[in-house]
mmCIF file as gemmi writes it, N, C-alpha and C atoms, coordinates in Angstrom:
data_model
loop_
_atom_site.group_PDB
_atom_site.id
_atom_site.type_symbol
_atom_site.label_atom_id
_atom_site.label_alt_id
_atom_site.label_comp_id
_atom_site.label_asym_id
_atom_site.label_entity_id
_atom_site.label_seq_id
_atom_site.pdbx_PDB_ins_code
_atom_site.Cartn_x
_atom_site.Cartn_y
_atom_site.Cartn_z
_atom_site.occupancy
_atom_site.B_iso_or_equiv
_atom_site.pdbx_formal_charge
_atom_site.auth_seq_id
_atom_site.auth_asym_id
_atom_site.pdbx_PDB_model_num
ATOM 1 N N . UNK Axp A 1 ? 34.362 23.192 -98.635 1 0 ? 1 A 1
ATOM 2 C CA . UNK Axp A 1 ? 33.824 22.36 -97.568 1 0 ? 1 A 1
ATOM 3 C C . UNK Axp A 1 ? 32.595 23.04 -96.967 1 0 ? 1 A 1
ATOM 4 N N . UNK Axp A 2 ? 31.373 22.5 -96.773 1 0 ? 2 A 1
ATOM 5 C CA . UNK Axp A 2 ? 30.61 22.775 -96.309 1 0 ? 2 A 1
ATOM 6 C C . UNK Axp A 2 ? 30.455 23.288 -95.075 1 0 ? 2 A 1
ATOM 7 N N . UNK Axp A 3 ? 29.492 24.24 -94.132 1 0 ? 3 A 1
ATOM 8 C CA . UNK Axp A 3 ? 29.476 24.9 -93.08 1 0 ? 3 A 1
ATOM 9 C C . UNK Axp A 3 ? 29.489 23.723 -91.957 1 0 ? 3 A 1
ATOM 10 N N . UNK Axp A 4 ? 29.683 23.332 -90.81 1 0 ? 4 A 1
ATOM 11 C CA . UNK Axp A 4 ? 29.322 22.482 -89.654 1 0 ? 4 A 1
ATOM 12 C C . UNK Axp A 4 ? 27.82 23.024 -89.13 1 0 ? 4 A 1
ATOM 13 N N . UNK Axp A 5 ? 27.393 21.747 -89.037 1 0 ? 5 A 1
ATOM 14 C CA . UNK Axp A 5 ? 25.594 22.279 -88.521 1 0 ? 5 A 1
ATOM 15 C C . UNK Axp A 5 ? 26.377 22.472 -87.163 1 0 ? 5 A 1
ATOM 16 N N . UNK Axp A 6 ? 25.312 23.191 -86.193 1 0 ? 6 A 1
ATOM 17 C CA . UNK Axp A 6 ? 25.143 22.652 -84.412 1 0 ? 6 A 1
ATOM 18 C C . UNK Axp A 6 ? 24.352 21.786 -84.124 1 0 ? 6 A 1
ATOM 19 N N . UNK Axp A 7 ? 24.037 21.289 -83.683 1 0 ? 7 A 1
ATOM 20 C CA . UNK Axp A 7 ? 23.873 19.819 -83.098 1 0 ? 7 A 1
ATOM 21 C C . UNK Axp A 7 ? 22.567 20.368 -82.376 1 0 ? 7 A 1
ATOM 22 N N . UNK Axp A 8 ? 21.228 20.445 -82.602 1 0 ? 8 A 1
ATOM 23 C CA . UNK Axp A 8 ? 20.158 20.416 -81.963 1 0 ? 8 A 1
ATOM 24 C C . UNK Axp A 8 ? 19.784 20.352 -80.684 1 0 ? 8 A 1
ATOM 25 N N . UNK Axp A 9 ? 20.15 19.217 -80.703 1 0 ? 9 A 1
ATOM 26 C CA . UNK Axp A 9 ? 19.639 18.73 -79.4 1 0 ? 9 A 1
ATOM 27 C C . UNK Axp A 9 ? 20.992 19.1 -77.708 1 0 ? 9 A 1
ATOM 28 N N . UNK Axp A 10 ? 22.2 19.554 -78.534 1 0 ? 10 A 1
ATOM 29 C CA . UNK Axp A 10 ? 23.119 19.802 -77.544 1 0 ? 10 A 1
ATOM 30 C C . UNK Axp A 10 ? 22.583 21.258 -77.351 1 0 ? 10 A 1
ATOM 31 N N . UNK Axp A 11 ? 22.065 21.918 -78.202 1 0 ? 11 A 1
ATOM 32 C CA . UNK Axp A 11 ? 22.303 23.38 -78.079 1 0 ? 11 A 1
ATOM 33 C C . UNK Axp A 11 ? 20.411 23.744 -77.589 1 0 ? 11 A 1
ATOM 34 N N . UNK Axp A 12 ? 20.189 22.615 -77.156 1 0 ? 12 A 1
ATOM 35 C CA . UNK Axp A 12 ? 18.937 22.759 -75.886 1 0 ? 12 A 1
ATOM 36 C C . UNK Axp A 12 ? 19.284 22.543 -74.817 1 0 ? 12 A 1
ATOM 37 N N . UNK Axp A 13 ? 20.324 22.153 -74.549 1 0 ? 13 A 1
ATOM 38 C CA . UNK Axp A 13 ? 20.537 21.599 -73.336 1 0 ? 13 A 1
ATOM 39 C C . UNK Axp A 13 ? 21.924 22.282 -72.913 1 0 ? 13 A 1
ATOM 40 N N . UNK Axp A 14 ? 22.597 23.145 -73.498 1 0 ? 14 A 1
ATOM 41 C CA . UNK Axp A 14 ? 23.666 23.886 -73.202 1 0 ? 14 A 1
ATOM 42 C C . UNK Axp A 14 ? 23.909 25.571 -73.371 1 0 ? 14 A 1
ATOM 43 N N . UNK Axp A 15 ? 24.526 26.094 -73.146 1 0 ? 15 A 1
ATOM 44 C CA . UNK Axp A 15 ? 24.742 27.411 -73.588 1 0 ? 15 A 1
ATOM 45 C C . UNK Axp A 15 ? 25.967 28.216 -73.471 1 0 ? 15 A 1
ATOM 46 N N . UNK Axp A 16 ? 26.458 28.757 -73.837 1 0 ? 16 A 1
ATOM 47 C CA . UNK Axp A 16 ? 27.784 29.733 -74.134 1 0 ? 16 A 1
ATOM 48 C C . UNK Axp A 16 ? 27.355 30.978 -73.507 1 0 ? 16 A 1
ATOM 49 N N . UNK Axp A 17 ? 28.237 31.214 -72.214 1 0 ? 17 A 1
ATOM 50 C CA . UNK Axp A 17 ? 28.219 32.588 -71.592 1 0 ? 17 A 1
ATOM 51 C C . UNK Axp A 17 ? 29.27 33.456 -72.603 1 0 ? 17 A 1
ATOM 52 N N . UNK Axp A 18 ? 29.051 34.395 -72.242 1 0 ? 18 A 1
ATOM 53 C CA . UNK Axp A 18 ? 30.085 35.751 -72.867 1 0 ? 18 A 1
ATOM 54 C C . UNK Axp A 18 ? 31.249 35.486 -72.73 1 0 ? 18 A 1
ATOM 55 N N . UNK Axp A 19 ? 31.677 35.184 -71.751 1 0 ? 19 A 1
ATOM 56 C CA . UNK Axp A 19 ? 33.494 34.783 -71.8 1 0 ? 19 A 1
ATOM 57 C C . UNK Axp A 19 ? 34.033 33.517 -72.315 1 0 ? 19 A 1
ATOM 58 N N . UNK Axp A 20 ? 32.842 32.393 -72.861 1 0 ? 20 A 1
ATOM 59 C CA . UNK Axp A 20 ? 33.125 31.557 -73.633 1 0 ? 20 A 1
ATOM 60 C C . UNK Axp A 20 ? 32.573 30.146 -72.663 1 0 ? 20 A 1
ATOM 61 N N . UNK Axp A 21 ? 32.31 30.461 -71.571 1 0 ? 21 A 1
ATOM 62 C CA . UNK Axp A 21 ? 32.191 29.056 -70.486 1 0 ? 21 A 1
ATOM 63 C C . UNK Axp A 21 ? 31.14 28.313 -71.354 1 0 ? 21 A 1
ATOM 64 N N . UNK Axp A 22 ? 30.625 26.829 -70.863 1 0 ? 22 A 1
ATOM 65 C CA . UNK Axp A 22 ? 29.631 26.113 -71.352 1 0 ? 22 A 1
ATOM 66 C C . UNK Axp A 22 ? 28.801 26.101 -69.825 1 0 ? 22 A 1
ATOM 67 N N . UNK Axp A 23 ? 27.629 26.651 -70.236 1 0 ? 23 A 1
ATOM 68 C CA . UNK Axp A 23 ? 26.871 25.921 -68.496 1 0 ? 23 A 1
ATOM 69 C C . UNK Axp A 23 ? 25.723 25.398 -69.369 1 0 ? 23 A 1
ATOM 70 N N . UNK Axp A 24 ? 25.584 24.231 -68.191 1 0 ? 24 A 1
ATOM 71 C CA . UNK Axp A 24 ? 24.785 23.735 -68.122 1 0 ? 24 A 1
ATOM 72 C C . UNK Axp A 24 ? 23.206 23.296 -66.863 1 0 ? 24 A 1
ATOM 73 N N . UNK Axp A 25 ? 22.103 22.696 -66.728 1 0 ? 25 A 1
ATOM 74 C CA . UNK Axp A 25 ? 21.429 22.596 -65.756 1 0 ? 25 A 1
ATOM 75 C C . UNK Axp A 25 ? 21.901 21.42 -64.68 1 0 ? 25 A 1
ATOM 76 N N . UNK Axp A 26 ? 21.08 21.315 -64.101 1 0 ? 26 A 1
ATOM 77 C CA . UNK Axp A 26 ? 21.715 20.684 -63.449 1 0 ? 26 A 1
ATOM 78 C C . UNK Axp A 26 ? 20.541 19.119 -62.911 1 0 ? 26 A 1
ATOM 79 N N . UNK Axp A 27 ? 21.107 18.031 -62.674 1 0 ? 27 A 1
ATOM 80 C CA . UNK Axp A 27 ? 20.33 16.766 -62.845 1 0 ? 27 A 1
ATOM 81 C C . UNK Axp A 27 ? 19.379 16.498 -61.506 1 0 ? 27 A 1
ATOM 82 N N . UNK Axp A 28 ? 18.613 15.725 -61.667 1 0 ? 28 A 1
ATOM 83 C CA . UNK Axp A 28 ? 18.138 15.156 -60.274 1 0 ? 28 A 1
ATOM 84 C C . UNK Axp A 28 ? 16.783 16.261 -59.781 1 0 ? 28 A 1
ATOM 85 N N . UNK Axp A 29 ? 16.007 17.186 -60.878 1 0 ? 29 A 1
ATOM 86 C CA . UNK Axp A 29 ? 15.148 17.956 -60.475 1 0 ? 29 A 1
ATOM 87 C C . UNK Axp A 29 ? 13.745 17.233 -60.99 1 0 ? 29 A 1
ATOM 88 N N . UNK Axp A 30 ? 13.734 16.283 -61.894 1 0 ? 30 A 1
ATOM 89 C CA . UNK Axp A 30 ? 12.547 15.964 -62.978 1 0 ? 30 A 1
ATOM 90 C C . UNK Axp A 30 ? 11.125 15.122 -61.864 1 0 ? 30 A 1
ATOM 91 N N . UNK Axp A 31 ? 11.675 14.372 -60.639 1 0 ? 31 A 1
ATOM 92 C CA . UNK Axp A 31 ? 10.719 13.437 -60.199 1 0 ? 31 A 1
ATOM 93 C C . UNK Axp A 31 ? 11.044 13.262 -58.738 1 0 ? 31 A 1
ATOM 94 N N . UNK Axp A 32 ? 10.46 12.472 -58.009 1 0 ? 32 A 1
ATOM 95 C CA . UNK Axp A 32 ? 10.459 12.044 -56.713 1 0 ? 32 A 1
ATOM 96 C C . UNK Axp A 32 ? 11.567 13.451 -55.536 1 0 ? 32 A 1
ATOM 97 N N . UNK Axp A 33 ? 10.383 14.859 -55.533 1 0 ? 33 A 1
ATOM 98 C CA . UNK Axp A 33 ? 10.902 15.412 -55.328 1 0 ? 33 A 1
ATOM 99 C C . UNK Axp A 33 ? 10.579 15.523 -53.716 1 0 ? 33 A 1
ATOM 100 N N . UNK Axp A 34 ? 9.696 14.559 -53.073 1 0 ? 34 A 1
ATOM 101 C CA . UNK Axp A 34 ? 9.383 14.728 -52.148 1 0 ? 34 A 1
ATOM 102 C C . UNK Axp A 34 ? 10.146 14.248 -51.096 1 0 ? 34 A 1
ATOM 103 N N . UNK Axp A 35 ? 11.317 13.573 -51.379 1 0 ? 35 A 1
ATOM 104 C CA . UNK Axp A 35 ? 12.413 13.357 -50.412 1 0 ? 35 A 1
ATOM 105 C C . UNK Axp A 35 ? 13.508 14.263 -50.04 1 0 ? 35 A 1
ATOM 106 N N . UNK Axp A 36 ? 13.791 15.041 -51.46 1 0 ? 36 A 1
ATOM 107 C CA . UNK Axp A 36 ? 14.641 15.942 -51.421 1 0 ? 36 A 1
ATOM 108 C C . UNK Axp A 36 ? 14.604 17.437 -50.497 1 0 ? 36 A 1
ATOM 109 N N . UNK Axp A 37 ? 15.027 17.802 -50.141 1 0 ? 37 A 1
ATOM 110 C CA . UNK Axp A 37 ? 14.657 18.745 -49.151 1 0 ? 37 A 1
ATOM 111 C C . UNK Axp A 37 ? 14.194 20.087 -50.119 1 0 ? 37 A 1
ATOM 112 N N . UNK Axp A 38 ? 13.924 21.073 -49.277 1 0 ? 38 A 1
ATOM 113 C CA . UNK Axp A 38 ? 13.706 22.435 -50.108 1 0 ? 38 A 1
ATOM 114 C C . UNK Axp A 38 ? 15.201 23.55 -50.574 1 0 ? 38 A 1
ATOM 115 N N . UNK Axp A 39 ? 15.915 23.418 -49.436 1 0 ? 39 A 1
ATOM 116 C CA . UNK Axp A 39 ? 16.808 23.325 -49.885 1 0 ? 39 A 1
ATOM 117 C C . UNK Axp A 39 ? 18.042 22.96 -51.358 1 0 ? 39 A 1
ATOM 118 N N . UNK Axp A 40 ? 17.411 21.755 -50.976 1 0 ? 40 A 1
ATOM 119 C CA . UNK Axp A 40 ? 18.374 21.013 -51.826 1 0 ? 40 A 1
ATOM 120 C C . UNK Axp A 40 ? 17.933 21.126 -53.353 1 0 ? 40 A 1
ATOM 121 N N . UNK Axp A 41 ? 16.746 21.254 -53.488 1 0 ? 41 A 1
ATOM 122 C CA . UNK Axp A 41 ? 15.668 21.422 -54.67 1 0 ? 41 A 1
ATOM 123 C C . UNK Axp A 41 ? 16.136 22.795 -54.745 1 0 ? 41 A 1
ATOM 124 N N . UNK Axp A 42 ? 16.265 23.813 -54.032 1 0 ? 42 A 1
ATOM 125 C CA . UNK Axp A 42 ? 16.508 25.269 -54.38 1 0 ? 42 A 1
ATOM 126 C C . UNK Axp A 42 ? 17.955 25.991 -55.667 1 0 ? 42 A 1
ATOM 127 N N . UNK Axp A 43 ? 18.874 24.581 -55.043 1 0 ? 43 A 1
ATOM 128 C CA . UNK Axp A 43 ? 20.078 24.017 -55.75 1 0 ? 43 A 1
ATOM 129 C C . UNK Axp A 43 ? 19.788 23.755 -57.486 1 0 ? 43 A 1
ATOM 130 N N . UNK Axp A 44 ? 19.203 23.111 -57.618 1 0 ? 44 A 1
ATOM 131 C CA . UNK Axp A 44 ? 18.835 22.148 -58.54 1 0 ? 44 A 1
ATOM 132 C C . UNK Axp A 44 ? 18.573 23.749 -59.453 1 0 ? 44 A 1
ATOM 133 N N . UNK Axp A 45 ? 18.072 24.943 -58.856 1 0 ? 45 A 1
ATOM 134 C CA . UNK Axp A 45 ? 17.923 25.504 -60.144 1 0 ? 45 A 1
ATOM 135 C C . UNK Axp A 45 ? 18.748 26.252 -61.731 1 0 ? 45 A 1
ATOM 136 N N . UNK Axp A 46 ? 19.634 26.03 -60.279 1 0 ? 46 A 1
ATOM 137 C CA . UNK Axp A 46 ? 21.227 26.953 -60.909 1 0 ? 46 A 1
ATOM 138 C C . UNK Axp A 46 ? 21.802 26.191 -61.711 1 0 ? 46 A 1
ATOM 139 N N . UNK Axp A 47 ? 22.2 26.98 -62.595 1 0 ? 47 A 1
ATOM 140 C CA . UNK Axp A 47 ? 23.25 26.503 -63.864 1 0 ? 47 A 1
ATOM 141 C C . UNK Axp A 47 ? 24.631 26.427 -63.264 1 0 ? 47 A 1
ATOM 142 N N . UNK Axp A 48 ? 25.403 25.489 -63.293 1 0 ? 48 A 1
ATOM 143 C CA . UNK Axp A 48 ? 26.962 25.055 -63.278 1 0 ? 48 A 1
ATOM 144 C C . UNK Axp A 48 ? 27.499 25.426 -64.469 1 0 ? 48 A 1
ATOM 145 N N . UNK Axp A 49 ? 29.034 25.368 -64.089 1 0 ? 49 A 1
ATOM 146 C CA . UNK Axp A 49 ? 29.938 25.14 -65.955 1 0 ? 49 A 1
ATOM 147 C C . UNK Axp A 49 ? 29.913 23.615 -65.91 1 0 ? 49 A 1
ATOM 148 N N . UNK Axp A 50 ? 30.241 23.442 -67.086 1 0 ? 50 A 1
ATOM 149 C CA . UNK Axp A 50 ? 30.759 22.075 -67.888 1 0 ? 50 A 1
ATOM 150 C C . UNK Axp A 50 ? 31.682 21.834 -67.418 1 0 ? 50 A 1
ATOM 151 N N . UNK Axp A 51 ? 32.021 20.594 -66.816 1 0 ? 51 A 1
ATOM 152 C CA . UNK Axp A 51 ? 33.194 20.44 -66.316 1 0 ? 51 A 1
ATOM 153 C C . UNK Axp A 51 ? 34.513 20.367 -67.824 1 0 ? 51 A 1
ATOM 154 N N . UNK Axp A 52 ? 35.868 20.52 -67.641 1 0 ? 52 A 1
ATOM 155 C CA . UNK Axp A 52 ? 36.764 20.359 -68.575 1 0 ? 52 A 1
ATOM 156 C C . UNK Axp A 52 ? 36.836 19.199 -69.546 1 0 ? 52 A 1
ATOM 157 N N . UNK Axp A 53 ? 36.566 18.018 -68.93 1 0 ? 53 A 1
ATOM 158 C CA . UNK Axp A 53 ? 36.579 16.817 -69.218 1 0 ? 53 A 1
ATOM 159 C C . UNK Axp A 53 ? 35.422 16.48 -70.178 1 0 ? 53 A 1
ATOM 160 N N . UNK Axp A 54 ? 34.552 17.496 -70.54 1 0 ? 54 A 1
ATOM 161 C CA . UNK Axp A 54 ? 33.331 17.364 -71.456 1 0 ? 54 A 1
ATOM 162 C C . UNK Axp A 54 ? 32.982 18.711 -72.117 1 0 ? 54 A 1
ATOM 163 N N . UNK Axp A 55 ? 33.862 19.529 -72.403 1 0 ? 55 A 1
ATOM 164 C CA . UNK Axp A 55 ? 33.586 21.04 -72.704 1 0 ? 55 A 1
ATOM 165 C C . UNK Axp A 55 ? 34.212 21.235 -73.88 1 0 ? 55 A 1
ATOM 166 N N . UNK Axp A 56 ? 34.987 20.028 -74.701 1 0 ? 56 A 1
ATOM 167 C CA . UNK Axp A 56 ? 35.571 20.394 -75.631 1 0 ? 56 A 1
ATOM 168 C C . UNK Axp A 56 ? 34.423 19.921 -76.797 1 0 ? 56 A 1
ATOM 169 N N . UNK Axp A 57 ? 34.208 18.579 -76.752 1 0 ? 57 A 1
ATOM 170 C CA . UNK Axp A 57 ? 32.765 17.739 -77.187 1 0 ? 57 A 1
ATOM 171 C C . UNK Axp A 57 ? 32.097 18.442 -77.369 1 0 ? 57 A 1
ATOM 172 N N . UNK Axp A 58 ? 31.375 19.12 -76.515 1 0 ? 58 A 1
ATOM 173 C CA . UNK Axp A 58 ? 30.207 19.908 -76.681 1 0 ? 58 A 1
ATOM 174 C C . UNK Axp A 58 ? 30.252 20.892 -77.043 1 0 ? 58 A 1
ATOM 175 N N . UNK Axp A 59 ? 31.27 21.536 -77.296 1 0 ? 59 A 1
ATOM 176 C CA . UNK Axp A 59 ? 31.558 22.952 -77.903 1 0 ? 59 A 1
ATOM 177 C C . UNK Axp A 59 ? 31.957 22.687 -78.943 1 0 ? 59 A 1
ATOM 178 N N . UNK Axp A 60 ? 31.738 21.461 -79.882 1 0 ? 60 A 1
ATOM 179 C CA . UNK Axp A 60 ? 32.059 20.919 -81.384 1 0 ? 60 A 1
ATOM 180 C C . UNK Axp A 60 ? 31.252 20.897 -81.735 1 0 ? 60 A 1
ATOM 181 N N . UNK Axp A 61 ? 29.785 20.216 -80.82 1 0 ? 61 A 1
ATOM 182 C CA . UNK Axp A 61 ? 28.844 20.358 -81.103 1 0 ? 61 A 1
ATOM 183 C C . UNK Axp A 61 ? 27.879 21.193 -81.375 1 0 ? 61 A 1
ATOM 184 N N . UNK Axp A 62 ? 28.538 22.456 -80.642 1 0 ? 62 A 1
ATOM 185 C CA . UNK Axp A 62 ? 27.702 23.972 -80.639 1 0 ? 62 A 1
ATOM 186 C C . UNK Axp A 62 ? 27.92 24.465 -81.892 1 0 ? 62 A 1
ATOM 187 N N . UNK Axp A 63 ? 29.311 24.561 -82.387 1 0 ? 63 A 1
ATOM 188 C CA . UNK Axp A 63 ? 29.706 25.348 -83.547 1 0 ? 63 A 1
ATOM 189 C C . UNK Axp A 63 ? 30.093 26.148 -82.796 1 0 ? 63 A 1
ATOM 190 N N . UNK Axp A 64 ? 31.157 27.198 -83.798 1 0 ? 64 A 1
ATOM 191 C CA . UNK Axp A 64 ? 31.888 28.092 -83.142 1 0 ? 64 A 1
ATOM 192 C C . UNK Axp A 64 ? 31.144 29.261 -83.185 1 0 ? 64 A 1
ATOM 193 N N . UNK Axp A 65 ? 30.792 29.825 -82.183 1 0 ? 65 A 1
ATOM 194 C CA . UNK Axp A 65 ? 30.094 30.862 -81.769 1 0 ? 65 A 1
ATOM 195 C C . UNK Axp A 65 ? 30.928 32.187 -81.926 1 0 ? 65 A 1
C-alpha cells in the first residue's frame, strides 16, 4: 500500500506542537480592522489548539508525524 500524502493546504494552515497538540491561527484578523479594538486585534495574533471536535480530521490530514 502506498505512503498517505499530507494534505497541502491543511499543513499551511496548521501545525503539530511537540506534545502532539494541533494549533491553529486564529479568524477575524484579514479586514475591517478599524472597528476592532487594539486590544482585541492584539488577540487575533496568538495561536489556539484545535478544538477536539476537529483534531482528529486534521491530523489525517497531516500524516503521522
Amino acid at each position: 500500500m502506498p505512503k498517505m500524502k499530507t494534505h497541502k493546504g491543511t499543513a499551511k494552515r496548521f501545525r503539530r506542537t511537540g506534545t502532539g497538540k494541533i494549533m491553529r491561527a486564529k479568524a477575524f484578523k484579514s479586514h475591517i480592522l478599524t472597528k476592532k479594538s487594539p486590544k482585541r486585534i492584539r488577540g487575533f495574533r496568538k495561536e489556539t489548539e484545535l478544538d477536539a471536535a476537529h483534531t482528529k480530521f486534521v491530523s489525517v490530514r497531516l500524516g503521522k508525524n
